[in-house]
N, C-alpha and C positions, 0 to 999 in steps of 0.2 A: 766729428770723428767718433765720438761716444756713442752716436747713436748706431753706425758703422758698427762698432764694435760689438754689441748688442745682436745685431743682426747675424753678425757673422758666430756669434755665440748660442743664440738660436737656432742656427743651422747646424751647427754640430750636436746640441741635445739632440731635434729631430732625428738628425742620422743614426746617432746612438739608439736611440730610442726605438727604430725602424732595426736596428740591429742588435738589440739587448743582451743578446746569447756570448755577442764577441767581446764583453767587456765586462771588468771587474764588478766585484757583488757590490761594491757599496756604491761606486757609479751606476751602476744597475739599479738601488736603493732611489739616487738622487734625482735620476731620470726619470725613472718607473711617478715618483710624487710630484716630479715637475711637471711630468703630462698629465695628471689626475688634476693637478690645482691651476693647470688652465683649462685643460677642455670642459672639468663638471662646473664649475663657476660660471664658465661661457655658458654652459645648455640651460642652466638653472637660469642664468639673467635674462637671457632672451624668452624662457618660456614664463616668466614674470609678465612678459608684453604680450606672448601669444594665447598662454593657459594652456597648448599641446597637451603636452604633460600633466599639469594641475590644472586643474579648472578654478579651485579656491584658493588664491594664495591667502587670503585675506586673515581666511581662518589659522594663518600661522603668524599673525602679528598680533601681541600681545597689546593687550589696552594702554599700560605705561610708552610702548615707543610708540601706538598710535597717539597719543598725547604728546608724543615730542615732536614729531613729524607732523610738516604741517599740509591739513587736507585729509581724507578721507584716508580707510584701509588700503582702498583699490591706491589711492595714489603713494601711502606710503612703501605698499608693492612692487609697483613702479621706481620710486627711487631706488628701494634696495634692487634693482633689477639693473640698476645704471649703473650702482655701486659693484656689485657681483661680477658685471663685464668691466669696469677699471680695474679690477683686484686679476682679473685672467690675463691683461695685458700689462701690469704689473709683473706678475708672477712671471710671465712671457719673458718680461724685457730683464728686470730684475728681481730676480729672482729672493735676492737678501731680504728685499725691503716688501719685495710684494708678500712673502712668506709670513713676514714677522705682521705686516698689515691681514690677511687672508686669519691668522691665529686671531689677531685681534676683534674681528667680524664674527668668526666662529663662534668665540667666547661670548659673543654679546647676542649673537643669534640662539647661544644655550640659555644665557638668564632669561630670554624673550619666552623661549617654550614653556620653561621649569615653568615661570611667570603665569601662562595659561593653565596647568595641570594636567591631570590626568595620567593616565600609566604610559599612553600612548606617544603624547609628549615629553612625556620623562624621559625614555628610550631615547627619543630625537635629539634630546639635548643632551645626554650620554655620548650619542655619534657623535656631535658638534664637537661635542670636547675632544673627543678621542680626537675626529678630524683634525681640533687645532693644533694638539702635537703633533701631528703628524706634518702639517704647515710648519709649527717651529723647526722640526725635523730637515726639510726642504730647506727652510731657509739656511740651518746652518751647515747643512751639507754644500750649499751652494758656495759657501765661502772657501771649500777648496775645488770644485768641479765644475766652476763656474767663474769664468775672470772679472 
């Protein structure tokens, strides 16, 4: 039945979301970053596998978590690409926990940048952060707009 519930609670963000203008600002808030932190997570995981988009991801994996990760850049790419689509259907289904997990990732995807250098990546891990509030944000808007 939870999972039920879930579904039918997805369905009504969608609709909201498809009608944003009819509903309160901070449901508008909760929605507006619920659809951002599944769809971009979803585009980003999948183009880890395809490269559409980035052709290098590799060059965004910092030496320390290619040393964690076990296998080459391309495959620790890859993992984070399976990771980024659990954290979308996360977010999806629960919103609470995929939030505060999706802040988690972010955070660790800005020390990976910082980690690399340069101005370029500095910026990038500035968004991350920013993104993760923004995630924390989700998540605890979800605890009223969200069963």
């Amino acid at each position: 039945m939870a999972f039920a519930d879930s579904v039918h609670d997805m369905r009504k963000e969608m609709h909201d979301l498809t009608h944003i203008t009819s509903v309160d600002a901070a449901r508008q808030a909760y929605v507006g970053l619920w659809g951002a932190f599944v769809v971009v997570p979803l585009i980003f995981g999948i183009d880890k596998f395809t490269g559409y988009i980035t052709g290098d991801w590799g060059a965004y994996v910092a030496t320390w978590v290619n040393n964690i990760l076990p296998g080459s850049a391309a495959t620790a790419v890859t993992t984070l690409g399976v990771v980024e689509i659990l954290l979308a259907c996360a977010v999806a289904l629960k919103p609470r926990l995929g939030g505060d997990l999706s802040a988690l990732y972010l955070t660790l995807a800005a020390f990976s940048v910082f980690a690399i250098g340069g101005g370029a990546m500095v910026m990038l891990g500035i968004m991350f952060l920013a993104s993760a509030v923004c995630a924390m944000a989700m998540a605890r808007l979800s605890t009223t707009y969200h069963r």
